[in-house]
C-alpha positions in Angstrom: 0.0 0.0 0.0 1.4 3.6 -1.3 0.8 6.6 1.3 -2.7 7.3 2.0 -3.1 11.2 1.9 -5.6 11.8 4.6 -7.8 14.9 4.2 -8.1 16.9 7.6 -8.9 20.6 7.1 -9.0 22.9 10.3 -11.8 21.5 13.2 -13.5 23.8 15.9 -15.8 26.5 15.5 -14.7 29.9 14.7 -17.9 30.8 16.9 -15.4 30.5 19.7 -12.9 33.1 18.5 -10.5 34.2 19.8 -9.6 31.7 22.1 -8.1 33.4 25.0 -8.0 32.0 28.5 -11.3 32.9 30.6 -11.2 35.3 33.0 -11.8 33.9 36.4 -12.5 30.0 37.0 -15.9 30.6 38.1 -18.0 31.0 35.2 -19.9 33.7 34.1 -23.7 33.7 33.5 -24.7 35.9 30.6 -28.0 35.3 30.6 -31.2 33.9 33.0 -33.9 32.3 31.7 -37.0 32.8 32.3 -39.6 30.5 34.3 -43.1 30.2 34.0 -44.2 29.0 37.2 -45.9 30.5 40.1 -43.7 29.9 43.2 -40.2 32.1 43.0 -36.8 30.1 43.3 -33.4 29.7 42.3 -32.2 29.3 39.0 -28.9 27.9 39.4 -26.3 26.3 41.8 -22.9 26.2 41.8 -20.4 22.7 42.5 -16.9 21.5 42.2 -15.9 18.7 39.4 -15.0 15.4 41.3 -14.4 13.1 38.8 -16.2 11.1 36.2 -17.8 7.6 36.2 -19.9 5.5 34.1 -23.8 4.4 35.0 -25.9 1.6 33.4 -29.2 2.7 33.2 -32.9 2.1 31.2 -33.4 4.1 28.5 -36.7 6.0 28.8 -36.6 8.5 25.9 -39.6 7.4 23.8 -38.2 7.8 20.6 -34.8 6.4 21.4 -33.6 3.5 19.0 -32.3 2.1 22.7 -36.0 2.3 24.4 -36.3 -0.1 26.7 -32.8 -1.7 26.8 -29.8 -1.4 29.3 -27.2 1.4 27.9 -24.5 2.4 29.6 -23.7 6.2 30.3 -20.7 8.4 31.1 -21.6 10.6 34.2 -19.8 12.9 35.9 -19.6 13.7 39.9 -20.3 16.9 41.4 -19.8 18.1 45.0 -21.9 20.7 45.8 -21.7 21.6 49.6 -24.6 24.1 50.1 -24.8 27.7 49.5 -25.2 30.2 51.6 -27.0 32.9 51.1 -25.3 36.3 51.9 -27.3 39.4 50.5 -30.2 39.6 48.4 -29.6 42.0 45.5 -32.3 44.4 43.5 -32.2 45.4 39.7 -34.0 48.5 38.1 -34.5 48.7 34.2 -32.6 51.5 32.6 -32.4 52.5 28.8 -28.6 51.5 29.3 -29.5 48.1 30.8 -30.0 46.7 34.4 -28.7 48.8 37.3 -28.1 47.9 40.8 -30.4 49.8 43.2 -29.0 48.4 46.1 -28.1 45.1 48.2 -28.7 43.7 51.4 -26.0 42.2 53.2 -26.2 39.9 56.0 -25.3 41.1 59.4 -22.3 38.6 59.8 -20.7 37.1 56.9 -18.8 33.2 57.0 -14.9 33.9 58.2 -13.8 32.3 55.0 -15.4 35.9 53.2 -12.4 37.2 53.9 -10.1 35.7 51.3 -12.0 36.9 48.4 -13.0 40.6 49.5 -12.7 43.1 52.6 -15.7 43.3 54.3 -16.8 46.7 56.4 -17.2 46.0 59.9 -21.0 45.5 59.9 -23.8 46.1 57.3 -26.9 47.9 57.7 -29.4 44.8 56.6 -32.8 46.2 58.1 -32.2 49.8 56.6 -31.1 48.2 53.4 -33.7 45.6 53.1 -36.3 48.0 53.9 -35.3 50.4 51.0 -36.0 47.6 48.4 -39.0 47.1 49.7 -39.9 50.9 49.3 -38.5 50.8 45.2 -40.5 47.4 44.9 -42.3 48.7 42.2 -39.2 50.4 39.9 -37.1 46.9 40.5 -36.8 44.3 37.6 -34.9 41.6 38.8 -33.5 39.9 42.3 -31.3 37.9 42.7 -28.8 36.7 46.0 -25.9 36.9 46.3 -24.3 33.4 47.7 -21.4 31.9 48.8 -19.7 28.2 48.2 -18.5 26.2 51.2 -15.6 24.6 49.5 -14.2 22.8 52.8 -17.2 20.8 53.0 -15.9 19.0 49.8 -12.7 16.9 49.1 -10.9 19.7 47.6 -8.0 21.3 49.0 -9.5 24.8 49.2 -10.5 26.9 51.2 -11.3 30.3 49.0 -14.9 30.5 48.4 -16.7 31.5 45.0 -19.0 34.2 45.1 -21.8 34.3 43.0 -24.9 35.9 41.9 -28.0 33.9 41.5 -31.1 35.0 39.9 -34.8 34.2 41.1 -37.6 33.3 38.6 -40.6 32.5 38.8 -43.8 34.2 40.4 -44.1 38.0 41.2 -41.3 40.5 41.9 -43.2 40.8 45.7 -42.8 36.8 45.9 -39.3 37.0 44.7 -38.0 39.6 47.5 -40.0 37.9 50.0 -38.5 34.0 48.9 -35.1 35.9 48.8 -35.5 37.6 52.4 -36.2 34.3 53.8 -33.6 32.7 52.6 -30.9 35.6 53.6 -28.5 34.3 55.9 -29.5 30.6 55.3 -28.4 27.4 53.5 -29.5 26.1 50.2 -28.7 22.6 49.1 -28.8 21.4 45.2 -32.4 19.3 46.6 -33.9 22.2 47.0 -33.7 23.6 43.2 -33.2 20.4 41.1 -34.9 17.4 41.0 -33.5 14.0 39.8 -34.2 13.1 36.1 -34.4 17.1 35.4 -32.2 18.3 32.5 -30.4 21.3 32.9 -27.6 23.6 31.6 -23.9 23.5 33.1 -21.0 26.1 32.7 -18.0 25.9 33.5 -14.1 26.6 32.2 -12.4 23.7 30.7 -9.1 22.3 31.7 -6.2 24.7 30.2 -3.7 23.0 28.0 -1.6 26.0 27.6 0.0 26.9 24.6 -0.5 24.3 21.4 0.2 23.9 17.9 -1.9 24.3 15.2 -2.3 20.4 14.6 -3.4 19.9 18.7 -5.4 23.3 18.8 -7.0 22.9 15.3 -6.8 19.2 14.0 -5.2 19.7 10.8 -3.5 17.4 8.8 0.3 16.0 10.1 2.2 17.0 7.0 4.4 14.5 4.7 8.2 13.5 6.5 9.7 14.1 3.5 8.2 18.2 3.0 10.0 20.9 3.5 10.6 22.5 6.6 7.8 21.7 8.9 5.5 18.6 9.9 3.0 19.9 12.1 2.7 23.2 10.4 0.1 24.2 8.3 0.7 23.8 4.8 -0.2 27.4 3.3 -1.1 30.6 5.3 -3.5 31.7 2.5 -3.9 33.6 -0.5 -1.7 35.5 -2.2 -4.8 38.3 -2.0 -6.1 39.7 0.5 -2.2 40.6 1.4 -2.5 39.3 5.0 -3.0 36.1 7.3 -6.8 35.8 7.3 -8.2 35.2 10.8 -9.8 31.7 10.4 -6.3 30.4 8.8 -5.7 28.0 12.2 -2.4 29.3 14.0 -0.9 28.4 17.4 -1.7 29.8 20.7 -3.7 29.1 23.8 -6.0 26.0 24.1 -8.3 25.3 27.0 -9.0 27.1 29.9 -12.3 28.6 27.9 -15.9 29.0 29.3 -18.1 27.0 27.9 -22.1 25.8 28.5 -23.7 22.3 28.1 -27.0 22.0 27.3 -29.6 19.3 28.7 -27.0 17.2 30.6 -29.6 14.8 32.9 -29.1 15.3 36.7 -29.0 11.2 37.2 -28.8 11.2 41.2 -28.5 13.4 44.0 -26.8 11.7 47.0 -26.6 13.2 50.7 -23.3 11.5 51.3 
């Protein structure tokens, strides 16, 4: 058998450009969706990556070829210790966008606050809380402010994330009442999700540094016997336009981007 030229143009989405590293670890929510349901809650929690496994389960989507039969399933394992809630935060509508009208912050934060931000020596909660119930009418959205417990889980960290979370569901009244209930208390993932639901997860994948453009891109390994380079790329483009067009696939950073997942299945959620 001669060589077999194999035929591997550039893979990966230019949707993605550029492919820098992400910002922080914690990802960022750019958008909340909205629920149709009567009762206010929570529309997200937040949880460390343990590992992955792999379940055998049923499979119970009707119009599955597999219906019926045993399949087997990668899952993966999430910790999440639960939140607690630290301020409760209210939104007015501008023609520039949301604006923060103010927040209410619980009298004494967790100890731990202190590695990610200075806190004053106490907050006014009452005086706060009582002004967003003045605007109610001029406020948008709510949403809490909460805080991970990260040495509840097997990691070895101690920093906490800090995160907003956004409330849906019911009336804006509901919502700042759900959300002053819950100020100062706990909220565990049983409380939000239910097993079998599908939902959305973000997070930033694992950086790989700096790669080349056959790793980063998934072009072709040139020819041993070409000139120069291997795992190049074999032309940088066109004579015209007179300069290296941005989808041409080049070296640089790989990994370490935010990215979202849509309808992974929550499978079990264990107390342990």
């Amino acid at each position: 058998m001669g060589h077999r030229k194999t035929h591997a143009p550039k893979h990966g989405s230019l949707a993605y450009l550029p492919r820098k590293r992400a910002k922080r670890l914690l990802a960022r929510t750019r958008y909340w969706p909205e629920i149709g349901v009567d009762s206010p809650r929570l529309l997200g929690f937040l949880g460390y990556k343990a590992g992955m496994n792999h379940v055998f389960t049923i499979e119970d989507r009707k119009r599955s070829p597999n219906f019926g039969k045993e399949v087997m399933r990668p899952a993966t394992v999430i910790e999440a210790p639960p939140l607690l809630v630290c301020a409760v935060r209210a939104y007015t509508k501008t023609p520039y966008g949301l604006k923060t009208l103010s927040e209410a912050w619980i009298k004494d934060p967790p100890a731990e606050l202190e590695r990610v931000l200075t806190p004053p020596e106490s907050f006014n909660m009452d005086g706060q809380l009582k002004k967003i119930e003045e605007n109610l009418g001029k406020i948008a959205k709510i949403r809490v402010i909460t805080v991970t417990q990260p040495k509840q889980t097997g990691l070895p960290k101690k920093k906490p994330d800090v995160a907003e979370i956004e409330i849906g569901g019911g009336t804006v009244t509901q919502q700042f009442e759900y959300a002053k209930g819950l100020l100062g208390k706990t909220v565990s993932p049983t409380e939000i999700f239910k097993e079998g639901q599908y939902v959305d997860i973000m997070a930033v994948s694992t950086g790989k540094g700096f790669q080349g453009p056959v790793k980063r891109w998934g072009v072709t390994v040139l020819q041993h016997k070409g000139r120069k380079t291997k795992r190049g790329i074999a032309t940088l483009g066109p004579w015209n336009p007179h300069h290296v067009m941005y989808s041409v696939p080049r070296a640089g950073q790989m990994g370490f981007h935010q990215r979202t997942e849509y309808n992974k299945r929550i499978l079990k959620i264990g107390n342990d």
